[in-house]
N, C-alpha and C positions, 0 to 999 in steps of 0.2 A: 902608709901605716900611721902617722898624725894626723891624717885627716878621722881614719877610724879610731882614733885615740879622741881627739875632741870632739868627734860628736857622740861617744859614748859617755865620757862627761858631761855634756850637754843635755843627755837626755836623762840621766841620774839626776840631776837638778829638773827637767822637767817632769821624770815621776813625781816628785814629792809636789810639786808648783801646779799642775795640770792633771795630775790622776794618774794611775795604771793604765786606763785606755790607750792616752794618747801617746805614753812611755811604749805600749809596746806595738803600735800603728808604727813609731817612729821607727824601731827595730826593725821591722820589718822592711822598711826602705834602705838601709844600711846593709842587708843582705844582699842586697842590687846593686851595691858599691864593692863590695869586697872580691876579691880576685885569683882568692886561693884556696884549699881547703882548711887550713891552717886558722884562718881570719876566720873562716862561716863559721869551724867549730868555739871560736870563742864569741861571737855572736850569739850562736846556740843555746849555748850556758848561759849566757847574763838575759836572755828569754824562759829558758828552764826555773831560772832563780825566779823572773819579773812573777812567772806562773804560779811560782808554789806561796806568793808575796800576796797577801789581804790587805785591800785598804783600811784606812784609817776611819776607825768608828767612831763618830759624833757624840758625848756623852749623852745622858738623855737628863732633859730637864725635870725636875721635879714641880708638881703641880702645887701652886700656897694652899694650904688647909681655910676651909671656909668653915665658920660658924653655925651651929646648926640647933634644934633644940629638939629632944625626944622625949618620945613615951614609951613603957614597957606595955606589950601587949599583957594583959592579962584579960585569965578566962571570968565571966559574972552573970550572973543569975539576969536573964530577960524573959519578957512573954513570949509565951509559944504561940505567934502569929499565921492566922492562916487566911489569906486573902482569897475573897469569895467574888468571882464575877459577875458584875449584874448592868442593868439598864437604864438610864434615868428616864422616868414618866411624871409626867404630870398628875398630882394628888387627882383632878377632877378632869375627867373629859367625858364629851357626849357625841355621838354622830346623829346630826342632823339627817333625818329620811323623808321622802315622801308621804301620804297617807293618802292621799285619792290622787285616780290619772288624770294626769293631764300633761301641757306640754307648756314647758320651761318657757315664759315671756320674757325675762328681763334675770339677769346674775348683777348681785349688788357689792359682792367683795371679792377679791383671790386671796391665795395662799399667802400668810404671814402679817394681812388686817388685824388690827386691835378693834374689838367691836366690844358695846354694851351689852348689857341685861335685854333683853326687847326688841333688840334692835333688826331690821329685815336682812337678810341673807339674800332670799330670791322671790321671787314674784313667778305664780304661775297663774295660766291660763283661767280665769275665772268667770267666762261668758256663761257657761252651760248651768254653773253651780248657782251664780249671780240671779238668772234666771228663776231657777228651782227655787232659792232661798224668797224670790219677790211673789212668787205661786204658791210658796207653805206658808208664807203671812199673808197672803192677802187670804184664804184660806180660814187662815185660823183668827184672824179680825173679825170676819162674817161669823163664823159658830160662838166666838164669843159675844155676840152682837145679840146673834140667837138665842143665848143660853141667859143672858140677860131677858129675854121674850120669854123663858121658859118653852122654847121652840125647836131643841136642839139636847138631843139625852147626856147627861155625864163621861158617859161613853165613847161617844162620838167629838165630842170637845177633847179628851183627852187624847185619843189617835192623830186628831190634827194637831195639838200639840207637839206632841211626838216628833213628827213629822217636821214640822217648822223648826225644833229646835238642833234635831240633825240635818237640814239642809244651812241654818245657821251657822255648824258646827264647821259641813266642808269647806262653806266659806270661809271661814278663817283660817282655815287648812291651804288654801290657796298659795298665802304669804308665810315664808319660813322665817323663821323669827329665831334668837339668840337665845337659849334657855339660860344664860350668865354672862359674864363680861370674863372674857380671855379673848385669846389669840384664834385665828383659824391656821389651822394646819395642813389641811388638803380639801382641794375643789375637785369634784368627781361629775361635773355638768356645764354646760354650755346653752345658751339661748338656741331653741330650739328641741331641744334634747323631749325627750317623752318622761317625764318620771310617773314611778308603777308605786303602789304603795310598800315599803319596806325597802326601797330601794335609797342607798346612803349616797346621797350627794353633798357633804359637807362633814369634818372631821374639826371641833373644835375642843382647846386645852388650856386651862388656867395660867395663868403666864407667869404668875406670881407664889407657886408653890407646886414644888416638885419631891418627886420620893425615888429613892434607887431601890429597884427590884431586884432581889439578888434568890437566887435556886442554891440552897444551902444544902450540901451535899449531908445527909442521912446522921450519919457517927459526929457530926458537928451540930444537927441541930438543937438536942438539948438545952446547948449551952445559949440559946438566944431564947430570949424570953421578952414579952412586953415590958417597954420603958426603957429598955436597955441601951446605957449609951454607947456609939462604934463608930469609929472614923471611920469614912469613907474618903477616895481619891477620884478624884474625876481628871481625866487621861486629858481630856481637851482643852482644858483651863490648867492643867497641873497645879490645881488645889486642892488639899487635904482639907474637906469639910468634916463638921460633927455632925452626928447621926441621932437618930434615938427608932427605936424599931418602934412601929406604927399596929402593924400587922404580921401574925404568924398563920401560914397555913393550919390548920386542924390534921390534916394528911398528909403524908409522902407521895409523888408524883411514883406509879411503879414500873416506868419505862425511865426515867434519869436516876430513881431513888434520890431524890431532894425533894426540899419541901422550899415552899415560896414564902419570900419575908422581905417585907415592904418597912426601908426605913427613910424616916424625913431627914433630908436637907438645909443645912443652916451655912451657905455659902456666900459669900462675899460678890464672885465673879457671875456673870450670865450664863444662866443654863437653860439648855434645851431639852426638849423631848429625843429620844435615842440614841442620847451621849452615852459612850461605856464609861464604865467608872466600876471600882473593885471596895468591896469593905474589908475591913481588916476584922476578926474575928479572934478572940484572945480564949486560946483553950487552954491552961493552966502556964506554970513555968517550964525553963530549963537552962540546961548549963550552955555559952558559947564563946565565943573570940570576938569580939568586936573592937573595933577599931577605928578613932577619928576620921571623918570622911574627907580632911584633910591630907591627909598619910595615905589617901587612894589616888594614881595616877591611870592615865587611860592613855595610850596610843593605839588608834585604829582599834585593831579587836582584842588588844590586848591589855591585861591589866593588872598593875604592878605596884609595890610598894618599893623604899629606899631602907633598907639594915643598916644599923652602926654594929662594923664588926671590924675591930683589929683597926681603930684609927680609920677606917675608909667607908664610904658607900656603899651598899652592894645593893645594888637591883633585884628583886626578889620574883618573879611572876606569882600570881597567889588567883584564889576563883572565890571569887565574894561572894553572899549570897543578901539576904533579905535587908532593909534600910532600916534603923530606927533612930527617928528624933536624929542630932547629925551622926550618927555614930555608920558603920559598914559590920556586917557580921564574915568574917573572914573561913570559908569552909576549909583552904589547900593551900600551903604556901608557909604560914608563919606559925612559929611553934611558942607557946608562952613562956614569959622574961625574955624575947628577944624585942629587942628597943627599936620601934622605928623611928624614922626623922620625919617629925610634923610642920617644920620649918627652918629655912633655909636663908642666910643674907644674899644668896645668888642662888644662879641656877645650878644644880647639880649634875653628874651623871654618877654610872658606873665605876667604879673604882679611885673617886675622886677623895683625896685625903680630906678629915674633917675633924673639927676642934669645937668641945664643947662652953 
C-alpha cells in the first residue's frame, strides 16, 4: 500500500511536469501493481478525475501593431472608357506581282530585308523578252531610217513604234523592283518557280510608320471623328501610345455593324505589322470607385484589398474592373468611406493589429 501511495504522488507531480498523457499511461501501469479491489477502485477515481482534468492553455500572444497609411475610397467623376480591338498595320504597303510569264531566275531578299526605293527583289527569265525587245528596235530603227527617205507612211512608223515600246516595257518587267524603301514582309517564290501575271510573290511595308485598325462597333462611332486624339495600348510592348484618327470609314460593315477607323501611332518601342493593340474610346462621363493601384493585391486568381476596421487589417476580396492612369476602378468588394491601407512599414496580413 506505500508503494501505491508514492507512486501516486509521483505521478501527481508528473501530470503537472510531463502532461496529462503521460499522468495517465503511468496510471494505467499502477493498475498492474494493485492487488485488490479496494486499491483498483481508488486507482479508478484519481483516472476519472485525471479525465474530467484539461490541460493548461498557453496564453496567446498578441501581435505589435504595425504602422500603416490610408485612403478613403471615395466614389468621382471618370471617362466612360470603352476599349476597341484592333490591329497594327503599316501606313503604306504594296504586294509586289508579276506581269508577264516567265520563270523565277535568281530571288534577291527574304522575309524581314530593309531594302530601298528601286532596289531588285528578283530577276526573271528575260531570254524570250530580251529577244523580242532587240527585233522591235531593230525594227523600228529601219522605218525611222525610212521615214527619213520619205519611204515609210506615218502609219506604219507608228505600229512599229508601238511595238518596240511594249516589248521594252516587258523587259523591264523582267526585274522586280522596290516601289519604296521599307521592310519585306513575306516571300511567296523560290528560283525556279513560274510567275503568271497577277500573281504576288512579294509583300512589302513601311517600317517607319504604322497605324492601328480598329472595327469600332456602330453606337460608338460617332463619337470618332477625324484628328481626334486616343490612346492606344499595344499588348506586345505594353505601351500606352497616342493616337490621332487618320481615317473613318464612310459606311458600317452589315455583317460586324462596325465601321473601320485607322489611327496613327506615335510610339516609343518597335512595332510590327499584326501586333494586337486596343484603343481606348472616351464616350461621355460617369460616376465610380476607384482606387490607388497601390491598395490592389493579387495572389494567384484572386484579388484583394487590406480595410482598416476596428484597429486591425481585414483582407477584403473585391472584382476590379477598368485601369486609369494609376488608379483601379473597384466593381465588388469595397463600399465608399471605407479606408484602405496603401502602405505598410511591413508586411501585413489578415487580422494583423495596426496603428496609424
Amino acid at each position: 500500500m506505500d508503494r501505491l501511495h508514492n507512486n501516486l504522488i509521483n505521478l501527481v507531480t508528473l501530470s503537472w511536469s510531463k502532461g496529462l498523457g503521460r499522468f495517465r499511461s503511468g496510471m494505467t501501469e499502477i493498475l498492474h501493481l494493485v492487488q485488490n479491489d479496494s486499491q483498483r477502485l481508488v486507482v479508478l477515481g484519481v483516472l476519472v478525475f485525471a479525465g474530467c482534468s484539461k490541460a493548461p492553455v498557453a496564453p496567446i500572444k498578441t501581435r505589435p501593431a504595425i504602422r500603416v497609411q490610408t485612403l478613403e475610397a471615395q466614389l468621382t467623376r471618370a471617362p466612360n472608357i470603352v476599349e476597341v480591338a484592333g490591329t497594327v498595320q503599316a501606313r503604306r504597303t504594296a504586294t509586289i506581282a508579276a506581269k508577264i510569264t516567265a520563270t523565277i531566275r535568281a530571288v534577291a531578299v527574304q522575309p524581314g530585308a530593309l531594302v530601298t526605293a528601286g532596289q531588285v527583289l528578283a530577276q526573271l527569265d528575260d531570254r524570250t523578252w530580251r529577244a523580242e525587245y532587240n527585233r522591235a528596235k531593230a525594227d523600228y530603227d529601219r522605218y525611222h531610217a525610212l521615214q527619213e527617205k520619205a519611204a515609210a507612211t506615218p502609219a506604219d512608223v507608228e505600229a512599229v513604234l508601238m511595238r518596240y515600246r511594249v516589248a521594252e516595257a516587258a523587259l523591264s518587267d523582267c526585274q522586280l523592283v522596290a516601289p519604296f524603301a521599307g521592310q519585306v514582309t513575306t516571300k511567296s517564290c523560290d528560283v525556279g518557280d513560274l510567275a503568271t501575271p497577277g500573281q504576288r510573290l512579294f509583300t512589302l511595308a513601311q517600317a517607319t510608320d504604322f497605324r492601328l485598325e480598329v472595327n469600332v462597333p456602330e453606337r460608338a462611332a460617332a463619337s470618332v471623328v477625324l484628328g481626334q486624339s486616343i490612346s492606344c495600348v499595344i499588348e506586345a510592348t505594353s505601351e500606352k501610345c497616342a493616337g490621332q484618327v487618320d481615317e473613318v470609314g464612310p459606311v458600317a460593315d452589315p455583317a460586324t455593324r462596325t465601321v473601320l477607323a485607322k489611327i496613327s501611332l506615335r510610339c516609343q518601342k518597335t512595332l510590327q505589322s499584326g501586333m494586337f493593340g486596343h484603343a481606348q474610346l472616351v464616350l461621355g462621363e460617369r460616376t465610380a470607385l476607384f482606387v490607388p493601384q497601390v491598395a490592389i493585391h493579387e495572389r494567384g486568381q484572386l484579388t484583394y484589398v487590406y480595410v482598416a476596421a476596428a484597429g486591425k487589417a481585414q483582407m477584403r476580396l473585391v472584382k476590379s474592373g477598368a485601369s486609369q492612369l494609376e488608379s483601379v476602378e473597384i466593381l465588388a468588394g469595397v463600399q465608399p468611406g471605407e479606408r484602405l491601407i496603401i502602405s505598410s512599414e511591413k508586411e501585413i496580413s489578415d487580422g494583423q493589429p495596426i496603428s496609424f
